[in-house]
Residue frames as qw, qx, qy, qz and C-alpha x, y, z in Angstrom:
[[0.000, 0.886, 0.464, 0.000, 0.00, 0.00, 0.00],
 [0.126, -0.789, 0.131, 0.586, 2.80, 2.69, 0.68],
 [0.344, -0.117, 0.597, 0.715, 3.93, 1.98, -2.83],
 [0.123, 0.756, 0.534, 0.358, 0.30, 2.98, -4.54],
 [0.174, -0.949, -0.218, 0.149, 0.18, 5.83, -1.85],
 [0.379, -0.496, 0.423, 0.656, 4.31, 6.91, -3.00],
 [0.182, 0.308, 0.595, 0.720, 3.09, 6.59, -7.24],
 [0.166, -0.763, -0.607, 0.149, 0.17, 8.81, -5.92],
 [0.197, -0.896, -0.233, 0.323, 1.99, 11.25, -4.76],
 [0.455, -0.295, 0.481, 0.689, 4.53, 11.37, -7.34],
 [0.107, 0.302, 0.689, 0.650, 2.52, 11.15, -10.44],
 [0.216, 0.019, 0.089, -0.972, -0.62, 12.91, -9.12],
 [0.309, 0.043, 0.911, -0.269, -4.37, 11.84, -9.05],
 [0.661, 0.533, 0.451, -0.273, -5.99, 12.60, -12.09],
 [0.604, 0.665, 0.048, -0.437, -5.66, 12.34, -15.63],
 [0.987, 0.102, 0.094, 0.085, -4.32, 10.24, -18.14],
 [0.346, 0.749, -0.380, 0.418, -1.40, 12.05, -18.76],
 [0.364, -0.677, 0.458, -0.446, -0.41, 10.96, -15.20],
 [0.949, 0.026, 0.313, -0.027, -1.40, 7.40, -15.74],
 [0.866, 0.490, -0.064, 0.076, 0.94, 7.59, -18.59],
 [0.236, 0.753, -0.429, 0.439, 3.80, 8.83, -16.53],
 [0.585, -0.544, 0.568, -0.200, 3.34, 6.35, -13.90],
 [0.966, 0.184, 0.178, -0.023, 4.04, 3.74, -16.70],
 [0.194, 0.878, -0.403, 0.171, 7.42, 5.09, -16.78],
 [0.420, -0.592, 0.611, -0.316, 8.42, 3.12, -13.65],
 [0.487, 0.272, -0.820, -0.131, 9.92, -0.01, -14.42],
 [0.033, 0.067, 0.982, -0.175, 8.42, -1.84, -11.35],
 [0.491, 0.463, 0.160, -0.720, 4.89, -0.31, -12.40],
 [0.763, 0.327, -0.472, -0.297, 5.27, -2.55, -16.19],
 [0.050, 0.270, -0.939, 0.205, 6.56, -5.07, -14.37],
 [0.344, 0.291, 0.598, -0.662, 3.15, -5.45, -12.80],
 [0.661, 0.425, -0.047, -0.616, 1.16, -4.58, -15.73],
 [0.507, 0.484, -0.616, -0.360, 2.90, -7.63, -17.44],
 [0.020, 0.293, -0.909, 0.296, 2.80, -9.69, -15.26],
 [0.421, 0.174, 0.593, -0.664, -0.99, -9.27, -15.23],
 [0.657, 0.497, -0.109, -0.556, -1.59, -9.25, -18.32],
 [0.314, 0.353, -0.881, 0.001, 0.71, -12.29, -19.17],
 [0.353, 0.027, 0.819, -0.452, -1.80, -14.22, -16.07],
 [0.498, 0.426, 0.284, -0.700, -4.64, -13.35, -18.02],
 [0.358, 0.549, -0.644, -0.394, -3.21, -14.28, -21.13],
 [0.039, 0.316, -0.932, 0.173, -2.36, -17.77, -19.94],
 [0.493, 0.150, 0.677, -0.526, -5.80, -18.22, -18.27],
 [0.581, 0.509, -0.167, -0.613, -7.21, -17.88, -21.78],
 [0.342, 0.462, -0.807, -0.137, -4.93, -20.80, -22.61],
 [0.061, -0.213, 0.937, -0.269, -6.31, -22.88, -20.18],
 [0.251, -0.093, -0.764, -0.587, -9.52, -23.45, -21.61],
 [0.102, 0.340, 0.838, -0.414, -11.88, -23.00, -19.10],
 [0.349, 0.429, 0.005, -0.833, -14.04, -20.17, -21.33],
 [0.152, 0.140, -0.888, -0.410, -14.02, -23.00, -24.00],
 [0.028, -0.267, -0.954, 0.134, -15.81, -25.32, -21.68],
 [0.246, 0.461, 0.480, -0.705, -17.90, -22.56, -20.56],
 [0.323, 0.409, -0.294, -0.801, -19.18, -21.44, -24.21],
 [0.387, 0.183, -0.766, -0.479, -18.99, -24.64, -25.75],
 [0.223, -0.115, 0.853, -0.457, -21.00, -26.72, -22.69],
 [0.648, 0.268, 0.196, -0.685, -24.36, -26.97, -24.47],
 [0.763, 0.473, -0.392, -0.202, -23.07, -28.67, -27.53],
 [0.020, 0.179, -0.950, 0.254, -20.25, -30.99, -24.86],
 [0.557, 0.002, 0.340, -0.758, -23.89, -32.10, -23.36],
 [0.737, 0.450, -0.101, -0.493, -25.55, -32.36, -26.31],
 [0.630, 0.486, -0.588, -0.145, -22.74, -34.92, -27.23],
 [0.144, -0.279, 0.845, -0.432, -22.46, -36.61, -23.98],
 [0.160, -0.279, -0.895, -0.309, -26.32, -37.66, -24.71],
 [0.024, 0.522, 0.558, -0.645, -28.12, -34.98, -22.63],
 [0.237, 0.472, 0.556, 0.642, -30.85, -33.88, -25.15],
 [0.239, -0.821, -0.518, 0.037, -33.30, -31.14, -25.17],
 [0.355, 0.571, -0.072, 0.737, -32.00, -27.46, -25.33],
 [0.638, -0.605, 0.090, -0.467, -33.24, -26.88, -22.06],
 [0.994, -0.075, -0.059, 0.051, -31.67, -29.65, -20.88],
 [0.777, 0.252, -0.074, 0.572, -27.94, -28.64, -21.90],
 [0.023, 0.801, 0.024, 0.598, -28.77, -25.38, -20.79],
 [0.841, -0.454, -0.115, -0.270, -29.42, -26.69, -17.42],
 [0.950, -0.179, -0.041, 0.253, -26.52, -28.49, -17.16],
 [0.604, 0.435, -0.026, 0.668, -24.48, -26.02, -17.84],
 [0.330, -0.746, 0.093, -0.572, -25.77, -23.86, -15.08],
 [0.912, -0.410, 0.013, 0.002, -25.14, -26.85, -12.60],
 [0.812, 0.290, -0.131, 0.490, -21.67, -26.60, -13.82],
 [0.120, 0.619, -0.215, 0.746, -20.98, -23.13, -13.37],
 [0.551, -0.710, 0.166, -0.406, -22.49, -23.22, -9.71],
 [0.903, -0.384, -0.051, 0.185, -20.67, -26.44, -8.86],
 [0.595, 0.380, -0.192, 0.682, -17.09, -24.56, -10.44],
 [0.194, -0.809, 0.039, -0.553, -18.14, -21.85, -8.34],
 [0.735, -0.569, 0.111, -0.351, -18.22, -23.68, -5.27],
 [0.896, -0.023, -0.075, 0.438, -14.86, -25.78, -5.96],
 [0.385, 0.420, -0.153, 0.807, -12.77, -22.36, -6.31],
 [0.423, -0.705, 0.110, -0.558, -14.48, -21.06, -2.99],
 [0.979, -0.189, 0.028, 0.071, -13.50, -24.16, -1.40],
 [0.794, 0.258, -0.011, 0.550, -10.03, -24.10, -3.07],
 [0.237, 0.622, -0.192, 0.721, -9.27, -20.51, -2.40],
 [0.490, -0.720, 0.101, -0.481, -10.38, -20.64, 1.16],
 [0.809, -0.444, 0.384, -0.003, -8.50, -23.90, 2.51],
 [0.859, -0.036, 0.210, 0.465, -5.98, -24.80, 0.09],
 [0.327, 0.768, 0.179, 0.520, -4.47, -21.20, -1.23],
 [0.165, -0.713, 0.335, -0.594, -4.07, -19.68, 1.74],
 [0.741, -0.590, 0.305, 0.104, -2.47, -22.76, 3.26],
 [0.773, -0.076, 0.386, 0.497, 0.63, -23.53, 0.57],
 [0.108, -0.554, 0.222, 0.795, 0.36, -19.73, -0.93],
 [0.569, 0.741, 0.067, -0.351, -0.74, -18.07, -4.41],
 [0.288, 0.715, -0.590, -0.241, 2.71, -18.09, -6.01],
 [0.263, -0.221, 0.939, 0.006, 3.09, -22.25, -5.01],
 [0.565, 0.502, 0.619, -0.214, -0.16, -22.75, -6.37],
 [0.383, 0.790, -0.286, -0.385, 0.61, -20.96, -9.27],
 [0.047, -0.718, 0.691, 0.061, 3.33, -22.88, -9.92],
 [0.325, 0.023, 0.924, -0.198, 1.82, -26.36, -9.21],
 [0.623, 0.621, 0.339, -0.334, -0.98, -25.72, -11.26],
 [0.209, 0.684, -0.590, -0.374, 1.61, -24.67, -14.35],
 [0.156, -0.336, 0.926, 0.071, 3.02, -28.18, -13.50],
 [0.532, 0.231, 0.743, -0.333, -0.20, -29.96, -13.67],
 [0.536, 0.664, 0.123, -0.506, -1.06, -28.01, -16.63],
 [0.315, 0.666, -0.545, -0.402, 1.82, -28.93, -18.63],
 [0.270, -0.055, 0.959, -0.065, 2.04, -32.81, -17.53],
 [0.626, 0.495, 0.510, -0.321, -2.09, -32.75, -18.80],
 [0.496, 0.775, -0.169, -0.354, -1.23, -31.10, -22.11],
 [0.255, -0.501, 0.827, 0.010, 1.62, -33.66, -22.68],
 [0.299, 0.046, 0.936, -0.179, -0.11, -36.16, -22.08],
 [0.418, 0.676, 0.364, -0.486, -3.09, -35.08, -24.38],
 [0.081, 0.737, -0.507, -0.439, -0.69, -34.68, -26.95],
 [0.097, -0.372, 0.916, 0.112, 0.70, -37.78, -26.52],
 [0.516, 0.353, 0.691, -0.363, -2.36, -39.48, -26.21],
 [0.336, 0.774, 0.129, -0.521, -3.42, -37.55, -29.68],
 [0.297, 0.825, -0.479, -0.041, -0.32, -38.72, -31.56],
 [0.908, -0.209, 0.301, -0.204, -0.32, -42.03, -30.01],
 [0.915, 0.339, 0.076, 0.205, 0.92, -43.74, -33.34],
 [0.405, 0.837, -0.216, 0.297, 3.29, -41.00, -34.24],
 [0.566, -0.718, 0.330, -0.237, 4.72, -40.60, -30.32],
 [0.913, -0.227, 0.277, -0.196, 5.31, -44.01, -30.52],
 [0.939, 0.198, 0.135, 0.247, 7.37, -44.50, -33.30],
 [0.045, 0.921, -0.197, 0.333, 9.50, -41.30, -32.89],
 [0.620, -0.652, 0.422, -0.111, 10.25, -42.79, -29.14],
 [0.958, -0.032, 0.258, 0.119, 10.95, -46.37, -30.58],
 [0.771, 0.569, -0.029, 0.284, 13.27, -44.71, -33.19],
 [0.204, 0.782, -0.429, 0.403, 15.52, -42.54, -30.84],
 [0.742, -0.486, 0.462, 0.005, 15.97, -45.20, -28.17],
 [0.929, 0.056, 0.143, 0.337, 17.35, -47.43, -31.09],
 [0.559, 0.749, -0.176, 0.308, 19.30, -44.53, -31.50],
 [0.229, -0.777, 0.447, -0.379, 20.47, -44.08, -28.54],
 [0.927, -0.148, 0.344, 0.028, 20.91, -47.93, -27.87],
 [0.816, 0.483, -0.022, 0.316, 23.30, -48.06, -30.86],
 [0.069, 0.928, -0.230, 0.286, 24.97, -45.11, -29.54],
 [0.562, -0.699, 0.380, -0.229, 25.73, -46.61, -25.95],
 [0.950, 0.120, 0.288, 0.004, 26.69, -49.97, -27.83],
 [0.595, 0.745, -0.063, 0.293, 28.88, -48.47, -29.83],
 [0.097, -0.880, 0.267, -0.381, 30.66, -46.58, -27.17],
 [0.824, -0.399, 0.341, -0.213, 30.95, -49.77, -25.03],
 [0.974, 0.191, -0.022, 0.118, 32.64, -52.40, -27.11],
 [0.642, -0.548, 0.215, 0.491, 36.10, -52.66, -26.29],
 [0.347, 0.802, -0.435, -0.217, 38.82, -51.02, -29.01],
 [0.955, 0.213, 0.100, 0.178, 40.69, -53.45, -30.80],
 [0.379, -0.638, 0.426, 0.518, 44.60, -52.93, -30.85],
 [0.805, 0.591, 0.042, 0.037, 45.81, -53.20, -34.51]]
């Protein structure tokens, strides 16, 4: 807080011309990028997807009836609601924002991997199979004793 109430009193408290002169301060863009870079990310993580696309996920899960999907898509949103109240009240503010941050990242990238991999199954597969025999030749190679000549 003394840092808002120190760019306050430095930059002044109105107009944009002020706003643009507290973006001067290199830990000020820090900040802004840092937010905007969260935000960014969230986008990446596909929860708007679900949200937008939930009628037609439904609809393909076998829940007919536009009403129906509509429904269900409200039950979602209240039950997400109620996991991230849960989550932000007992597990956030016992192992911190910036570990959770972090741990989530991890989770994310291990899922997306794996989604990949999954996705690419065939391909994955023979890629893997083709640089172990490389690397198996390699180590083989390296091993065998030299011959004297």
């Amino acid at each position: 807080m003394d840092t808002v109430n120190d760019n306050r009193d430095r930059f002044g408290e109105g107009g944009m011309l002020s706003q643009w002169k507290a973006l001067r301060t290199p830990s000020n863009r820090k900040r802004i990028f840092i937010g905007v870079a969260v935000f960014i990310f969230m986008q990446f993580a596909g929860s708007n997807a679900i949200n937008y696309y939930s009628p037609r996920i439904f609809k393909s899960v076998g829940l007919t009836g536009s009403s129906t999907s509509l429904y269900a898509t409200g039950i979602y949103g209240i039950v997400r609601l109620v996991c991230v109240i849960i989550a932000m009240h007992f597990v956030v503010d016992r192992f911190g924002r910036k570990n959770m941050l972090m741990g989530g990242a991890v989770v994310m990238l291990i899922a997306m991997v794996s989604a990949t991999a999954t996705a690419l199954n065939y391909t994955v597969n023979i890629s893997l199979t083709l640089l172990l025999s490389v690397v198996h030749r390699r180590i083989h190679q390296n091993c065998e004793p030299k011959r004297r000549q």
